[in-house]
C-alpha positions as CSV (number, residue, x, y, z in Angstrom):
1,X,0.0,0.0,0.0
2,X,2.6,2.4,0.3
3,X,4.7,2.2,-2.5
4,X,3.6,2.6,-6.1
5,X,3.1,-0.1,-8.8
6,X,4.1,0.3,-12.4
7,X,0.1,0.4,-12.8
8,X,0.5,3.5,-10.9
9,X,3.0,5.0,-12.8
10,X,1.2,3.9,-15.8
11,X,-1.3,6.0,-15.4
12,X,0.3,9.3,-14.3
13,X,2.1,9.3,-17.4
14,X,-0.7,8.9,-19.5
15,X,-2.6,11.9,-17.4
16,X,1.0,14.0,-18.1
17,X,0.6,13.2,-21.8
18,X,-3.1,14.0,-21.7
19,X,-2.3,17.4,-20.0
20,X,1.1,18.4,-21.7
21,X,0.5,16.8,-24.9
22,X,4.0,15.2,-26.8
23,X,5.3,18.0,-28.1
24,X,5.6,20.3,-24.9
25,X,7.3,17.9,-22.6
26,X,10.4,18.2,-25.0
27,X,10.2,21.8,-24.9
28,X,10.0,22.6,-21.3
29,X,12.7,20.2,-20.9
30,X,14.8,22.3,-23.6
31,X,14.0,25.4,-21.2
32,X,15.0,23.6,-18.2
33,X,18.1,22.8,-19.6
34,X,18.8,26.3,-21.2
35,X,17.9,27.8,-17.5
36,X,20.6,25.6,-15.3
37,X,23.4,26.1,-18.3
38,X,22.3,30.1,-18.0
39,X,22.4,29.3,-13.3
40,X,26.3,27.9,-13.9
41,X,27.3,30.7,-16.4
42,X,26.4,32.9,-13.8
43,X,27.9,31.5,-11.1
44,X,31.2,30.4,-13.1
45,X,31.0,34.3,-13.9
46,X,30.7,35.3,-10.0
47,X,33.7,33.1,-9.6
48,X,35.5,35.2,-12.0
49,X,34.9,38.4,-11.4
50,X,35.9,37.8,-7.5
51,X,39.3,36.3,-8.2
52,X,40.0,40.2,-9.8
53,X,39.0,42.1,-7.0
54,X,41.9,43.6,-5.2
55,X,42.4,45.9,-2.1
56,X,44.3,49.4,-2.8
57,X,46.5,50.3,0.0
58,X,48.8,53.4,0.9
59,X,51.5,53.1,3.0
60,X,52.1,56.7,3.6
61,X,48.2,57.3,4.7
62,X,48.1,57.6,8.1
63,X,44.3,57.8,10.3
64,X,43.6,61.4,11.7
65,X,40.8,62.1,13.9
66,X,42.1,59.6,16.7
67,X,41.8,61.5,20.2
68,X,43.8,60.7,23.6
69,X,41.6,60.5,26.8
70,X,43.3,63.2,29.5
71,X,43.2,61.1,32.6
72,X,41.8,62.7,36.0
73,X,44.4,62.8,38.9
């Protein structure tokens, strides 16, 4: 009772063929396809671009604006 037999199955995939007809499953399969090679483009590119980031440093700046506390005696 709890797991499915190929009757099962069977008939789902004759519902899904009802529903989608044959020539749409290939197409949204296509767009699937195209929209996870577009997902690791993207990322691969967000790999890329961070490996060229780079921090500008001076040596000769110095920070300004520090103040000592006087102490009470």
């Amino acid at each position: 009772m709890g797991s499915f037999s190929i009757w099962h199955w069977m008939i789902v995939l004759v519902i899904v063929l009802l529903v989608f007809g044959r020539g749409k499953i290939p197409e949204l399969m296509g767009d699937m396809a195209k929209g996870i090679k577009s997902f690791k483009k993207g990322m691969a590119d967000d790999d890329v671009a961070d490996d060229k980031r780079t921090v500008e440093h001076r040596a000769d700046e110095t920070v300004s604006g520090v103040k000592e506390k006087a102490s009470k005696s």
